[in-house]
C-alpha positions, 0 to 999 in steps of 0.5 A: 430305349431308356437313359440308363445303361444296361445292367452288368455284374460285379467284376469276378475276384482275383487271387488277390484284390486290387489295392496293396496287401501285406505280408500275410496275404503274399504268404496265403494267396501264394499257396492258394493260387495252385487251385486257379489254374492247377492244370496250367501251374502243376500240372506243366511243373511237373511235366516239365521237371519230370522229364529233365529229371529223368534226362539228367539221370540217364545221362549222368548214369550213361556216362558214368558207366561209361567212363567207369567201365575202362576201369575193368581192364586195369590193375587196382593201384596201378599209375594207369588206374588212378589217371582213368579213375580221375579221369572218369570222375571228372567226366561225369561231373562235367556231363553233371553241371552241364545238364544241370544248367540245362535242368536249371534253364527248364526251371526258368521256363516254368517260372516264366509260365508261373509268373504270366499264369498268376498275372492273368489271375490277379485280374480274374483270368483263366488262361489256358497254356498256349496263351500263356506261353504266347506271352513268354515266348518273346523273353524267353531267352532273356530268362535263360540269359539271367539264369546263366548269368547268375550261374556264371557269377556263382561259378566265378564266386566259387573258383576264387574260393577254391583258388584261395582255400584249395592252395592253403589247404595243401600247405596248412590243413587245419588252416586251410578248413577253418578258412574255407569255413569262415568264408562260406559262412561270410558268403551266405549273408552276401547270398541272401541280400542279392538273392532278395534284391534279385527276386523279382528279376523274372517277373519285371522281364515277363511283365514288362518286357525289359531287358537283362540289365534293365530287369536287374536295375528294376528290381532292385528299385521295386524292392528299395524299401520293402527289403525285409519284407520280400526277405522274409517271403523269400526265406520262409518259402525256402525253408517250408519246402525244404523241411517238408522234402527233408520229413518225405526224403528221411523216412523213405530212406529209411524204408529202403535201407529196411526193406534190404535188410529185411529182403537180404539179412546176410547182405548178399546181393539178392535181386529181390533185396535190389529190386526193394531199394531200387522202388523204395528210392524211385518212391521217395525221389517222385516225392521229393520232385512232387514237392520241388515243383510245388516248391517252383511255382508257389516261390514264383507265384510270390515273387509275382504278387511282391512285384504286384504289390511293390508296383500298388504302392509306388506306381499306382498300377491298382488303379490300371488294374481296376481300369483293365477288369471294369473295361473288359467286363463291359465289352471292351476289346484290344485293351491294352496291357495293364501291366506295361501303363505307367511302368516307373511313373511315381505316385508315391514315392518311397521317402528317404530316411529322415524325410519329414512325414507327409501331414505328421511331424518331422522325422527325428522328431522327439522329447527333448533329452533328458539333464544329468542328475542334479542339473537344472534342465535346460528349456529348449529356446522358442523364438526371440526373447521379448523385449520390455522397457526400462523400469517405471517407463510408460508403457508404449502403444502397440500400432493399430491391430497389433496385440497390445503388450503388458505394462512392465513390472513395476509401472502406475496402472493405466486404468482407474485407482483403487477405491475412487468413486466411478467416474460415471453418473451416480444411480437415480440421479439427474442428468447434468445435462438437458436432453436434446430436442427440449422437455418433452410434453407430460403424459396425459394422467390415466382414468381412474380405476373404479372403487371396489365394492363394499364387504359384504354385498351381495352378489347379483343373482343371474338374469333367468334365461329368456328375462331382458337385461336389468337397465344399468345404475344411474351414475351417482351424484358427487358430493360437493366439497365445501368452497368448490362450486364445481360439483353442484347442478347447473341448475337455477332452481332448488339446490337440493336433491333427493336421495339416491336409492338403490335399484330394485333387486330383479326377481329370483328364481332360486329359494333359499333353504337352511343348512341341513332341512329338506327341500319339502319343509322350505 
């Protein structure tokens, strides 16, 4: 057993990485994320939306043929006629909005799998559909309860309308138009803010847990701050699929009505000619559905990365992601949901506008505004203006460790006047006064330095090798000097001397030759 711990892998990538992302990566990794889990997310989309489609079809098709069929046994134009056609027509939309809204209710269920799918995904998860649906299943009819809110107030904003434009319209047609126009387009703008203030109302209930009221106020918190930027995710999803339904749905149309007319020329209704359309029709419908929910999960898939990126920057929910991945890869068991630590904790909270800029300048900080043309500019004030003293006042001494402050214009200078002699001791001259401590003692004179030898002298030969060392020269005899006693022998005898003569030269081994002879004629 060793003091290190066992070695474990890297922890496995997510569809996005744990630290907060921009706007481009919303956009790209909500398309990439339908091949995490192609089977959960497509796969369950179009189960789902096919058979709502197909339920909504017959049963608006079921009751328009039934209240239809009365019209058989009445006369065209008659009173009876007109009140059964009405009738019938009023039925039928009925039987419409109401499995529409059930069809709508089918749509939130795929977006709650949408949303807890990517969930998993974001932390490398692959989950398979009972998981999932165990996580949705508890809020499940909090979504339905949101989506029927949201139908209840468009419903509502729709009647007051109508009740505004329908009355003038009767009266003043032209009028009446151009009103409804206005406030369509009046509503639009109204639409779109809360659409993208509500974007993630979905997501804070699956995720959290919270409630309707709670879901909304959360939303609207998450996306404070990052408005434009869950606006343009929003609207550019919205008009991709869009455009994309409108380049399946227009050349289909246009088979089918080709196909008839190449079927049946003359216009009789032939079965061939009804059969042809009928394909060409159920061809471009199964499109248009393909591409709906394809639309469903990648707008939902996004509205869960917003949540998730929103949460990064002001709750830190990166770090509890980061946590939950490194634990489970080590083993860890019963951890619990990293998407409920730490809901509404504030690590960085959104600054409010005008709030000085952490570690930069104050906000609203700039250049000073320019001066009319011709005006002097005007210097902004720094600081209290200082204070001098009279002129020709002395200057005052600033206290110990202050700054010490000019002389004021005008005043004698402190220091030393121009052109006076230094006030120190002069170069090379005697000190005025005696050093401490007394003269101090001569230093002994230094031994004389041997004369030179004279020009012209020999050099010494070099000793041969193995020869004893010549014997040194006997010191020399100074001569005296007239009157001084000092250099004679102290001898009592003859006051003379012999002359001193030079040692013998030692023998030399080398033979001189003239320049220019050979060594056999020396």
């Amino acid at each position: 057993m060793t003091a290190y711990p066992a070695w474990t892998p890297a922890s496995r990538p997510g569809i996005v990485p744990l630290h907060p992302y921009g706007f481009g990566m919303i956009l790209s990794r909500s398309f990439t994320a339908l091949r995490h889990n192609p089977r959960v997310l497509l796969g369950f989309a179009l189960v789902v939306q096919t058979v709502a489609y197909v339920i909504l079809s017959v049963a608006v098709a079921g009751a328009a043929i039934a209240s239809f069929s009365r019209l058989d046994t009445l006369r065209e134009g008659s009173d009876d006629f007109n009140a059964v056609m009405a009738g019938s027509i009023a039925v039928t939309a009925v039987v419409a909005l109401v499995l529409g809204v059930a069809a709508s209710g089918l749509s939130v269920l795929v977006q709650g799998v949408v949303v807890a799918e990517v969930a998993h995904a974001v932390v490398a998860e692959k989950p398979t559909l009972k998981v999932v649906w165990r996580r949705v299943r508890p809020v499940f009819w909090r979504l339905i309860g949101y989506a029927a809110l949201t139908f209840a107030a468009a419903f509502v904003v729709l009647a007051v309308l109508a009740a505004i434009v329908v009355p003038l319209s009767i009266a003043i047609l032209p009028v009446g138009v151009l009103l409804g126009i206005l406030l369509g387009l009046a509503c639009i703008p109204l639409y779109l803010w809360l659409a993208t203030k509500l974007f993630l109302v979905p997501s804070v209930i699956i995720l959290e847990g919270a409630g309707i009221r709670a879901g909304i106020a959360r939303s609207w918190r998450l996306t404070r701050g990052r408005f434009w930027s869950t606006f343009g995710v929003l609207v550019i999803i919205s008009v991709a699929f869009s455009v994309v339904a409108q380049i399946i749905s227009i050349p289909l149309s246009m088979g089918a009505t080709l196909i008839s007319t190449l079927i049946a020329p003359t216009g009789s209704a032939q079965p061939g000619a009804i059969v042809g359309y009928i394909v060409v029709q159920v061809i471009g419908q199964v499109g248009i559905l393909l591409v709906q929910c394809i639309a469903l999960v990648v707008q939902s898939t996004s509205a869960v990365l917003v949540y998730v990126d929103a949460r990064m920057r002001v709750e830190g929910l990166d770090q509890d992601l980061a946590s939950y991945v490194e634990a489970r890869d080590a083993g860890a068991d019963d951890l619990p949901d990293p998407y409920r630590v730490g809901i509404g904790r504030s690590v960085a909270p959104v600054q409010r506008w005008g709030a000085p800029v952490p570690g930069g300048v104050p906000a609203g900080w700039g250049p000073p505004s320019a001066a009319p043309y011709g005006a002097a500019p005007a210097a902004p004030p720094y600081g209290p203006a200082p204070t001098t003293p009279p002129y020709g006042g002395a200057p005052t001494t600033p206290p110990y460790g202050g700054a010490p402050s000019a002389a004021p214009y005008g005043a004698a200078p402190t220091g030393q006047p121009y052109g006076t002699a230094p006030a120190g001791q002069p170069y090379g001259s005697a000190p005025t006064t005696a050093p401490s401590g007394g003269v101090p003692a001569a230093a002994p004179p230094y031994a004389a330095a041997p004369p030179p030898p004279p020009a012209g002298a020999p050099a010494p030969a070099p000793a041969p090798a193995g020869a004893p060392a010549p014997a040194p020269a006997p010191a020399a005899t100074p001569t005296p000097v007239a009157g001084d006693q000092s250099g004679l022998p102290a001898t009592g005898g003859d006051t003379t001397s012999d002359e001193a003569s030079d040692p013998p030269a030692p023998p030399s081994t080398t033979t001189w030759t003239a320049p220019g002879a050979r060594p056999d004629d020396a």
